[in-house]
Backbone bond lengths (Angstrom), bond angles and torsions (degrees), N, CA, C in turn:
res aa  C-N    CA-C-N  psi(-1)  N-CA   C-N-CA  omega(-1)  CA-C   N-CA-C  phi
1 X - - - 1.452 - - 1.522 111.53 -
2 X 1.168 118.05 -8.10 1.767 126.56 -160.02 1.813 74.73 -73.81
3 X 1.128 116.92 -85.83 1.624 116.08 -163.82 1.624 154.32 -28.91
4 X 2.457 75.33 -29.02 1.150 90.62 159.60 1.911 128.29 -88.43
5 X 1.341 82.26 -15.22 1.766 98.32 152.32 1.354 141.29 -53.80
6 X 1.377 89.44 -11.99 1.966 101.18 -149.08 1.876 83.26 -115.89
7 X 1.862 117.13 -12.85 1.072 110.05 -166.20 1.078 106.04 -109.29
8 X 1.414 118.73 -10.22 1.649 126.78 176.25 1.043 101.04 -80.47
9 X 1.526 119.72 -24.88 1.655 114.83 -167.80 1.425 121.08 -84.82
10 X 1.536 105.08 -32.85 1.567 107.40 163.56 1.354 116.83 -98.88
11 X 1.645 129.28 21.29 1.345 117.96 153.07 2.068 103.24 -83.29
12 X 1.637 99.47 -50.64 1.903 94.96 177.08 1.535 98.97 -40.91
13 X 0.788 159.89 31.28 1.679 136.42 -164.12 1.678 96.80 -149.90
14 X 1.473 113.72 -4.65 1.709 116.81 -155.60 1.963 87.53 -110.45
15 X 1.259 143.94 127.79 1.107 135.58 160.30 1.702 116.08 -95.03
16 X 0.923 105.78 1.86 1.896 135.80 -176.04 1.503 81.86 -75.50
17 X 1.576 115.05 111.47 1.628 98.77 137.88 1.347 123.82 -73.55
18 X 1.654 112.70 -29.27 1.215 129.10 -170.23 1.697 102.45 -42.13
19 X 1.341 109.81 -51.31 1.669 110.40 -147.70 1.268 94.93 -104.57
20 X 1.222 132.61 -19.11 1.737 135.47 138.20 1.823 117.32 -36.53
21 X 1.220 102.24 -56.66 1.426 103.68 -167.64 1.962 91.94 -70.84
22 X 1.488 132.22 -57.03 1.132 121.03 -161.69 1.624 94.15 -87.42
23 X 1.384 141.07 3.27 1.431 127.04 159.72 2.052 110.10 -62.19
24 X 1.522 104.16 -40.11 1.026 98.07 160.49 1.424 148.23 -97.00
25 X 1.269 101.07 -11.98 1.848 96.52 150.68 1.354 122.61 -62.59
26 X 1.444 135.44 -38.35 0.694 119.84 153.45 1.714 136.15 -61.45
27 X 1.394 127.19 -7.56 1.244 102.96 -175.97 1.775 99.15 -112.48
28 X 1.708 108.50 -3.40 1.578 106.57 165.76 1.254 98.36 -105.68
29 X 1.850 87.17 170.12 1.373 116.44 173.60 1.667 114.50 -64.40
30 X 1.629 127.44 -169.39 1.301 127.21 176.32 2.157 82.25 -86.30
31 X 1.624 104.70 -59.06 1.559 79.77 -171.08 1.304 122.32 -75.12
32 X 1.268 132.01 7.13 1.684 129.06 -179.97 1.582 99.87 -87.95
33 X 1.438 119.55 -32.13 1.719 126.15 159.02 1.347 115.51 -33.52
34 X 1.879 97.85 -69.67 1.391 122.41 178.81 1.914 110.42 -44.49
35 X 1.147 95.82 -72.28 1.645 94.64 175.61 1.247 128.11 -55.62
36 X 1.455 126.79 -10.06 1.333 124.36 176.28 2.010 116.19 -88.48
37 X 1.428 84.76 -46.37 1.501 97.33 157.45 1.014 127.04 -64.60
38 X 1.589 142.08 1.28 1.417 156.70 178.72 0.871 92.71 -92.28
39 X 2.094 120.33 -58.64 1.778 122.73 -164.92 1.774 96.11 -44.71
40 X 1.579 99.21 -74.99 1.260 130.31 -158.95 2.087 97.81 -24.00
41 X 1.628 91.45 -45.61 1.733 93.48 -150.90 1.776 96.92 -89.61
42 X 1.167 120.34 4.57 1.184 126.49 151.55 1.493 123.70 -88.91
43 X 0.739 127.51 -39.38 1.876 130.08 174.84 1.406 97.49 -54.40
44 X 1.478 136.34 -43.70 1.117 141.39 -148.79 1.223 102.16 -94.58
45 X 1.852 115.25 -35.19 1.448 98.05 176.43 1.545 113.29 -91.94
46 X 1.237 119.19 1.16 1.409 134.63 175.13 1.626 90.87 -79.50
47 X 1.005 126.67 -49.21 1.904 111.97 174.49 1.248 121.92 -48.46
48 X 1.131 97.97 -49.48 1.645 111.93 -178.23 1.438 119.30 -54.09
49 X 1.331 110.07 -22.21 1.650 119.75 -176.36 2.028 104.47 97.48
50 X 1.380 97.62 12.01 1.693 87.27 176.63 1.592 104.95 -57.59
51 X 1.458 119.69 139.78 1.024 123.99 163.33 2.582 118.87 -48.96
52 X 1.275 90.10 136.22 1.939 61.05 173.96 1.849 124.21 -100.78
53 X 1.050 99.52 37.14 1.352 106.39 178.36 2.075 89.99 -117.42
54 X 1.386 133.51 -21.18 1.272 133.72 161.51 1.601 104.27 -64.42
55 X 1.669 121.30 -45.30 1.589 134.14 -162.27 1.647 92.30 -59.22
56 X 1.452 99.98 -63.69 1.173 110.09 -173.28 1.528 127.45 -19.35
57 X 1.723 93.36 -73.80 1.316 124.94 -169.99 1.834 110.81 -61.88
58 X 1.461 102.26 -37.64 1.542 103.42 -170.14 1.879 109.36 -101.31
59 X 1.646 117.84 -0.66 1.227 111.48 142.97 1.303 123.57 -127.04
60 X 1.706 112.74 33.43 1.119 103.44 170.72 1.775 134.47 54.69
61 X 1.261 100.89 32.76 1.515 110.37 173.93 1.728 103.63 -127.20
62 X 1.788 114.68 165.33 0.991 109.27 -177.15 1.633 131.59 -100.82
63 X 0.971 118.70 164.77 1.364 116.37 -161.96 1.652 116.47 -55.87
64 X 1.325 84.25 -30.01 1.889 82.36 -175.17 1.657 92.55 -60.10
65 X 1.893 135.95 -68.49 1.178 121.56 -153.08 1.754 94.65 -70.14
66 X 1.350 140.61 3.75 1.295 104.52 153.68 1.573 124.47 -99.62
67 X 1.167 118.21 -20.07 1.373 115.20 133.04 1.469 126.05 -11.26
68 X 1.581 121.75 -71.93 1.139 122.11 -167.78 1.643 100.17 -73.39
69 X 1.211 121.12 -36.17 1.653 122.98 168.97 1.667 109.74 -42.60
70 X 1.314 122.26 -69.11 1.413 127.12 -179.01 1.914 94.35 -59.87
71 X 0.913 148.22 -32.30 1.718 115.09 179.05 1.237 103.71 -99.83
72 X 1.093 127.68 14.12 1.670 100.30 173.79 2.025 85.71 -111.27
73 X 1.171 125.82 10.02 1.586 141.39 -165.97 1.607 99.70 -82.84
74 X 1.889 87.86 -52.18 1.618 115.45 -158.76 2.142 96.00 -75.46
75 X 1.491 102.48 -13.47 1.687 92.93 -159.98 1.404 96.15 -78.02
76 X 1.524 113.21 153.74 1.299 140.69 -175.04 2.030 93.89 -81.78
77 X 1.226 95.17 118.99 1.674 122.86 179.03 1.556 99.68 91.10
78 X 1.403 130.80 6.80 1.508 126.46 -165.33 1.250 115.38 -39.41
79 X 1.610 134.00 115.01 1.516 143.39 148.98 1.442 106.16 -12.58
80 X 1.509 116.17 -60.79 1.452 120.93 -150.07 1.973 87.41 -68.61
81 X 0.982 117.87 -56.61 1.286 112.43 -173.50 1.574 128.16 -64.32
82 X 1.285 97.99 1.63 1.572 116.13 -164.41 1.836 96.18 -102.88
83 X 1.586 97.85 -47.08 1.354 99.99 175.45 1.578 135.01 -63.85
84 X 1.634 79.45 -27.40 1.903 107.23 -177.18 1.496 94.59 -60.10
85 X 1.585 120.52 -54.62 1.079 111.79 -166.64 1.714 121.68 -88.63
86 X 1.054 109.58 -7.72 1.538 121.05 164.49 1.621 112.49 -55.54
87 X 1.563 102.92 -42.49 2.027 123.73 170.16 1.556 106.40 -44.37
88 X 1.586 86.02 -58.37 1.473 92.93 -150.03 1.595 107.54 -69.47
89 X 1.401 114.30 -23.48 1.108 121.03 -178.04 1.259 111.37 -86.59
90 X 1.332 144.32 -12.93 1.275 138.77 169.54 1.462 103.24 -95.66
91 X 1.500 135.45 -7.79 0.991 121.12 168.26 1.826 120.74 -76.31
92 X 1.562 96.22 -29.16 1.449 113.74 173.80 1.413 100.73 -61.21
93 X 1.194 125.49 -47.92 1.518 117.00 -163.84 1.717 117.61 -59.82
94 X 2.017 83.52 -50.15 1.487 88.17 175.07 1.636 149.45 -52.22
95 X 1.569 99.50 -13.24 1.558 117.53 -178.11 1.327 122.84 -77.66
C-alpha cells in the first residue's frame, strides 16, 4: 500500500488534469480504465438515490461491486462522497 501512497501523493501535487488523465492511461490497462470508470459511475448513481438493481441493469455490473459502492457511500468521512462532491463542485465552478 506504501506505493499507492506515494501515488496519491504526487497526483494531489499535479493541477494538470491533462497529465493526470494520460499519467493514468498510461499506467492502466484499456479494462482496468473501463472498471474504474464503472466504480466511479456507480458511486455517483448510488448518490443520487438510483436504485442498485436499476445501476446494475443499465451498467451492467454485479450487485455485489455495487453493494460494496453503497457501504463504503454509507461510511462516516466516506472518500467516495467526498470525491462526489469535489466533481460536483468543480463542475459548478466551471459553467
Amino acid at each position: 500500500m506504501y506505493k499507492l501512497k506515494e501515488i496519491a501523493g504526487a497526483l494531489a501535487l499535479v493541477e494538470d488534469e491533462k497529465i493526470i488523465e494520460d499519467f493514468l492511461k498510461s499506467l492502466l490497462t484499456n479494462n482496468e480504465i473501463s472498471e474504474i470508470s464503472s466504480r466511479w459511475e456507480l458511486v455517483k448513481l448510488l448518490n443520487k438515490g438510483i436504485s442498485q438493481r436499476k445501476i446494475s441493469e443499465a451498467l451492467g455490473l454485479s450487485l455485489c461491486k455495487i453493494t460494496r459502492g453503497s457501504r463504503e457511500l454509507r461510511k462516516k468521512n466516506s472518500s467516495f462522497r467526498h470525491m462526489i462532491e469535489i466533481e460536483a463542485s468543480r463542475r459548478k465552478n466551471n459553467r
